[in-house]
C-alpha positions in Angstrom: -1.3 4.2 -17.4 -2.3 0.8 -19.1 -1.5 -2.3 -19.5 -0.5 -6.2 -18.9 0.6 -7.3 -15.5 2.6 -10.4 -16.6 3.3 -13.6 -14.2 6.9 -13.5 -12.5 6.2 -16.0 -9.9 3.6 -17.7 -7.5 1.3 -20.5 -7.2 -0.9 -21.2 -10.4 -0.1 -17.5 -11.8 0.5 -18.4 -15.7 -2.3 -15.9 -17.3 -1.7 -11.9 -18.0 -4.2 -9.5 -17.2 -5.1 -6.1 -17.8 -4.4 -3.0 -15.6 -4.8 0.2 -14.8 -2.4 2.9 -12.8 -4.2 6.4 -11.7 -1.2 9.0 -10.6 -2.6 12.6 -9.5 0.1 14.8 -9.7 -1.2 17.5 -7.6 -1.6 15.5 -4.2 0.9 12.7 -5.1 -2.1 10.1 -5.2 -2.2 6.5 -7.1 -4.9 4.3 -7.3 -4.2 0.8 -9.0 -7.0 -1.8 -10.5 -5.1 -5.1 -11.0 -7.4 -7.0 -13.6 -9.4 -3.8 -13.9 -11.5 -5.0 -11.3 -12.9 -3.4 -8.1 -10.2 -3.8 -5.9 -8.0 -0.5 -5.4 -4.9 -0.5 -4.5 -4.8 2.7 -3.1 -1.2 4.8 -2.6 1.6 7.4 -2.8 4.0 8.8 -6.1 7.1 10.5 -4.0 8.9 13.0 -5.6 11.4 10.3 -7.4 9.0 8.6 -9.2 8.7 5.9 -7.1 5.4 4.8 -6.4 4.0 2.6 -3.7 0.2 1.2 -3.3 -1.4 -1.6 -1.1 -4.2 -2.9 0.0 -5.8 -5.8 2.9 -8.4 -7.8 1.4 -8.9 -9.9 5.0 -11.6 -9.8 7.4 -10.3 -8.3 11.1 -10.3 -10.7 12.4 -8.1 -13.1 10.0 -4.6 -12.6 9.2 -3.6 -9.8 6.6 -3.5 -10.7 3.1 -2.0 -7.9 1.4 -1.7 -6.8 -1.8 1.2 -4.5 -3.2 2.1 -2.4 -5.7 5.9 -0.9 -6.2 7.5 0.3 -8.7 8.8 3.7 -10.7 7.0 6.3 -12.7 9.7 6.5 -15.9 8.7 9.4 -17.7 5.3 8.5 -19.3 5.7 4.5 -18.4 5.7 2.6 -15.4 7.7 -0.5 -14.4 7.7 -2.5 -10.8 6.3 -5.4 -9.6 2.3 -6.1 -8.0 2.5 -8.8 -5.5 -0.1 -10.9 -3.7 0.3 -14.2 -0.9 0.4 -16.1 -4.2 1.6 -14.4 -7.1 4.2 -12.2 -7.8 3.5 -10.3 -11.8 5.7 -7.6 -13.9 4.0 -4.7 -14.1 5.0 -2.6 -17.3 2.4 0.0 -17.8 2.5 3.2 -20.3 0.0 5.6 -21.4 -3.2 4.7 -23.5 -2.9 5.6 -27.0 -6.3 7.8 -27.5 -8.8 7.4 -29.9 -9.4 9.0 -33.1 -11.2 11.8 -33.3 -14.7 10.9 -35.9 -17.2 13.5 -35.8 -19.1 12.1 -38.7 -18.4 8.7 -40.9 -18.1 9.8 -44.8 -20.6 7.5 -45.7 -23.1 8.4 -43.4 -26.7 8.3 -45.4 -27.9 12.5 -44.2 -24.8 13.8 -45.6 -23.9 15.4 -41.8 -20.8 16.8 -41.2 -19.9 16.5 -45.5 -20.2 20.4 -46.3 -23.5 19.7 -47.8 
């Protein structure tokens, strides 16, 4: 699932950004990329559609800083809320419209693909 985390709170939190919601049905896995980044959030869909991720970005030794994901799985969208220590953003998320299918362009100079 795809789409715009908006702001709903925090410190200096006033821009969208893109993300992206990985649910494996068959072991009840998520992963979640806030800003498709490289942090994973990495969690659990339960069999109500809720789903929950998280993830500590601090050293050890330092005090957790821990990023969250909750939220529900509504059919083919999902809604909930990814928090961080200082920003709190509305996650609506739905599934990516695919591409077309082009095997050749019409135009295309060889004549491939035109019955020719």
């Amino acid at each position: 699932l795809v789409g715009e985390l908006e702001p709903a709170g925090g410190v200096a939190c006033d821009q969208p950004m893109p993300a992206t919601l990985v649910l494996r049905f068959k072991d009840h896995a998520a992963a979640f990329t806030p800003n498709d980044g490289t942090l994973i959030l990495r969690g659990a869909l339960n069999d109500d559609g809720e789903v929950r991720a998280a993830l500590n970005t601090a050293p050890p030794t330092k005090p957790p800083y821990l990023l969250t994901l909750e939220g529900r799985l509504n059919g083919d969208a999902f809604n909930g809320l990814y928090r961080t220590p200082l920003c709190t953003y509305r996650a609506d998320l739905v599934s990516p419209t695919p591409l077309p299918h082009h095997y050749y362009e019409k135009r295309n100079p060889l004549g491939l693909g035109s019955g020719s």
